[in-house]
C-alpha positions in Angstrom: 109.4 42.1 139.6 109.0 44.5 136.8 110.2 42.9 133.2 109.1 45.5 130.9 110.7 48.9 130.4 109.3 51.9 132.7 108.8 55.5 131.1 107.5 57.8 133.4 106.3 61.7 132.2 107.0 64.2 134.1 104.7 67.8 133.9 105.1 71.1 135.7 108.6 71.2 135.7 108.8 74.6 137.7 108.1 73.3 141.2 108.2 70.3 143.5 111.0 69.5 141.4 113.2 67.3 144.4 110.3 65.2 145.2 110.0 64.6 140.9 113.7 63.7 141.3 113.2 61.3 144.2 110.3 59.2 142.2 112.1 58.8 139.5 115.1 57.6 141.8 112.9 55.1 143.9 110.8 53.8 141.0 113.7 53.3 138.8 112.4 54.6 135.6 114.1 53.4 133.1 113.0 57.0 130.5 112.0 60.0 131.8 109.5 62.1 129.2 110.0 65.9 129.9 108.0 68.7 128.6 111.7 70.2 128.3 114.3 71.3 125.5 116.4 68.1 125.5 119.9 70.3 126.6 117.4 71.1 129.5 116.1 68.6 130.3 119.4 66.3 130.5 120.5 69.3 132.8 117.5 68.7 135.0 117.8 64.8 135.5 121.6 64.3 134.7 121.9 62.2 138.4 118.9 60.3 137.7 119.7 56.9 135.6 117.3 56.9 133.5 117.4 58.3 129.8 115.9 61.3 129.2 113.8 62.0 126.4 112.1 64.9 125.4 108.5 65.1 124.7 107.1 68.5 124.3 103.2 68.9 123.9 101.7 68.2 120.8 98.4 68.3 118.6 95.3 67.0 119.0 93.6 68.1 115.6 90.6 65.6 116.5 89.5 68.6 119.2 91.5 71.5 118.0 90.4 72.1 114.0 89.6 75.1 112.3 85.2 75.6 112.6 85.2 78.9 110.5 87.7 80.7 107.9 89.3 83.7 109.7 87.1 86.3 107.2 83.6 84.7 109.2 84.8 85.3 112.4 83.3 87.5 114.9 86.4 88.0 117.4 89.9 89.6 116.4 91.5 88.7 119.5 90.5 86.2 122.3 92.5 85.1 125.1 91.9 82.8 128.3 94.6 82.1 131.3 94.9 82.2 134.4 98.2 84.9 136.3 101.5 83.1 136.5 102.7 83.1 140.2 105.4 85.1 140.9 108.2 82.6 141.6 108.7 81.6 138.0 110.6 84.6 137.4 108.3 87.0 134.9 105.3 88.4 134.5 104.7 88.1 131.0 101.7 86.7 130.7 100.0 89.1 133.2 101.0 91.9 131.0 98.2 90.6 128.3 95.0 92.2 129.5 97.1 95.6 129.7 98.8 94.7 125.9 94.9 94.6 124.8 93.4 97.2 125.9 96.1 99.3 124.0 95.3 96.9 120.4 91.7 97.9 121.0 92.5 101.4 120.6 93.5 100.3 116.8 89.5 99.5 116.7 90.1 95.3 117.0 87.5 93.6 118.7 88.6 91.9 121.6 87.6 89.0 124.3 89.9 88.7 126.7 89.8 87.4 130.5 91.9 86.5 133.5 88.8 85.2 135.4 88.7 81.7 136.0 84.9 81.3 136.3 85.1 82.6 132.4 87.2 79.9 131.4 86.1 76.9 129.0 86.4 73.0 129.2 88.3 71.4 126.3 85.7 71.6 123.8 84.5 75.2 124.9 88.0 76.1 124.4 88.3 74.4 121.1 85.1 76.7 120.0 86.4 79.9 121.3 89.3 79.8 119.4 88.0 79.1 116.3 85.5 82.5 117.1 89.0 84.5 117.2 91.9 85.5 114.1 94.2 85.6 116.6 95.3 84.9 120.4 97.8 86.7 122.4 99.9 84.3 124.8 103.7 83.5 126.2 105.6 80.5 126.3 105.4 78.5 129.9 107.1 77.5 132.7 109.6 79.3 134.6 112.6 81.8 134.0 115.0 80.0 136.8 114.8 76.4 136.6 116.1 74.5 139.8 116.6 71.0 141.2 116.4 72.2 144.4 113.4 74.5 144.8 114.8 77.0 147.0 114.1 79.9 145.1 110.5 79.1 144.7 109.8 78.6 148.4 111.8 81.5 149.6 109.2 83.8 147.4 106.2 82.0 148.2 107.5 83.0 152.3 108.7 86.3 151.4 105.1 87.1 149.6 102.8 86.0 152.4 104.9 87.7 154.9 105.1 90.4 153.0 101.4 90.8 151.6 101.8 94.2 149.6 105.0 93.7 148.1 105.2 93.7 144.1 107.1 91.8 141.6 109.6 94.6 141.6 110.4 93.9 145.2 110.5 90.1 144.5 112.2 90.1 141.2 115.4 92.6 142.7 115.1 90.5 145.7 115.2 87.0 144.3 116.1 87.3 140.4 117.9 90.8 139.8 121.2 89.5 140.5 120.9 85.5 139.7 124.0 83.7 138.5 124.1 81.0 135.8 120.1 81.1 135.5 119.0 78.1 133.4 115.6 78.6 131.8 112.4 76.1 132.3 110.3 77.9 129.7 108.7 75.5 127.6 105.8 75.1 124.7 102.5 75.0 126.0 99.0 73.0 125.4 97.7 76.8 124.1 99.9 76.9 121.4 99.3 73.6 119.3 96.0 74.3 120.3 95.7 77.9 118.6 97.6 76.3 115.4 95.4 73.3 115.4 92.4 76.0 114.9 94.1 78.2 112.3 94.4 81.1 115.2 97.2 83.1 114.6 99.7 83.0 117.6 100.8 86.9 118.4 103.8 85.9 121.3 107.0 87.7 122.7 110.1 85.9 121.1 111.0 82.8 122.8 112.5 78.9 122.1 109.4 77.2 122.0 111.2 74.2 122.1 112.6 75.0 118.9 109.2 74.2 117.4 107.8 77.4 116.6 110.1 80.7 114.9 109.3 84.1 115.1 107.4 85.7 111.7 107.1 82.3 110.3 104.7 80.6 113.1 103.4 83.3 114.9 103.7 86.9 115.2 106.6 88.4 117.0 106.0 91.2 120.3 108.8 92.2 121.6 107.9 92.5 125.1 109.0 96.7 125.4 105.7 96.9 122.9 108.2 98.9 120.7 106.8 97.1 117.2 103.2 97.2 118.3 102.8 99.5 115.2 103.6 96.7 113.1 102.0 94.2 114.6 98.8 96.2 114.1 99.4 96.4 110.5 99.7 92.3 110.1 96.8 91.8 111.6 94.5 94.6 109.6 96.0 91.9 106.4 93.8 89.2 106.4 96.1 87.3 103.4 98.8 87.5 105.6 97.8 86.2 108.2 95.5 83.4 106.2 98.9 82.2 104.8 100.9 82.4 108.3 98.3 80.3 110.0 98.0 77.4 106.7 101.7 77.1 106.4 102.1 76.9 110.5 99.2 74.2 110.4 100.3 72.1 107.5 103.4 72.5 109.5 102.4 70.9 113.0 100.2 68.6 111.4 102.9 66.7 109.4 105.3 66.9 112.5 103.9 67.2 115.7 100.6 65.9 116.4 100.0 63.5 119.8 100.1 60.6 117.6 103.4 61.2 116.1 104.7 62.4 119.2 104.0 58.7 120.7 105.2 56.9 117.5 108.3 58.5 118.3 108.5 56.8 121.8 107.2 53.9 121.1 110.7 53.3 118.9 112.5 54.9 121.4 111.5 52.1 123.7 111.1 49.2 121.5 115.0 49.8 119.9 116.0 49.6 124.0 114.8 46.1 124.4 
């Protein structure tokens, strides 16, 4: 008896992915909202009907503002997250704590944990950033994106029947030799938020959606470490850095805040009518 169009959004787009598909079958969706590139994200749903838009994350600069200039704060580098699980392909973001102990060597300050009893609400998180010049973190979601799941349960039963295996074991087991791999990795949440404060973004290359570019919005690491050295340097210059993080703000604020992201699908939906 529905009369009105249905848009349905669709998150965590690394597992449970056939039941995701099934919804969208059974409750006929007429758009699907994925946190996914758009070439992605039509691979993803391309048997579903309904039209696929894609709707990265976005700003919310109401929460996520800058509280202090980056010369008053007390923190050069804060990070919070919680270890990626295995199946997704990488480890990236579990190599952080290691990458930081090595920048404190260069005398930075750091605050950095893995622990989820030291992680914040929204507003705590909103705070901590805004304590911090800069934040070290990876682009989301998985290396191998599938329709069907398989690869992500056959780690999950290779892991617990195999409690003191490694990633090495799983990655040449499961990854090392996959064909035609199509990537799920995605902007995150962290990111707008770290803009939204003026934080500067220190991240391993990656599409971002297409949103964010290396040395323009963020700080480039390769992931080998092999231009730590000059990484180091940008951060010990305080005008660079205070012009990275005002042009990337102005940037995301004229663009890609939550508000413009649902102006955008509002017309989408009305022009289908």
């Amino acid at each position: 008896y529905r009369k009105g169009k249905l848009l349905i959004f669709i998150g965590n787009e690394y597992k449970l992915i056939p039941e995701k598909l099934d919804m969208v079958h059974e409750i006929a969706a007429d758009f699907v909202a994925s946190q996914l590139p758009q070439d992605r994200a039509d691979w993803l749903y391309d048997e579903c009907s309904a039209k696929t838009l894609s709707v990265p994350h976005a700003l919310n600069p109401d929460v996520f503002f800058s509280r202090e200039p980056l010369s008053r704060r007390k923190i050069d580098i804060g990070e919070r997250s919680a270890e990626y699980p295995w199946y997704i392909g990488d480890v990236d973001r579990n190599k952080i704590p290691d990458l930081l102990i090595q920048i404190m060597d260069y005398g930075f300050k750091v605050d950095c944990s893995h622990d989820d009893a030291k992680r914040f609400d929204r507003q705590g998180w909103a705070k901590f950033l805004s304590s911090c010049v800069a934040t070290v973190t990876t682009e989301a979601g998985t290396s191998f994106l599938e329709k069907d799941d398989r690869t992500r349960l056959a780690v999950n039963k290779y892991v617990n029947e195999n409690p003191s295996c490694t990633f090495a074991d799983v990655y040449k087991l499961f990854f090392e030799h996959y064909s035609n791999a199509v990537s799920g990795k995605i902007i995150s949440p962290r990111h707008f938020d770290a803009v939204g404060t003026k934080t500067c973004l220190i991240m391993f290359p990656g599409r971002f959606n297409d949103i964010l570019k290396p040395d323009e919005h963020y700080i480039s690491l390769q992931p080998d470490l092999s231009n730590l050295g000059d990484v180091v340097e940008k951060l010990k210059d305080e005008s660079f850095l205070q012009k990275m993080v005002d042009k990337t703000h102005e940037y995301i604020l004229d663009a890609h805040t939550h508000n413009r992201r649902m102006q955008t699908l509002m017309s989408i939906v009305k022009n289908s009518f």
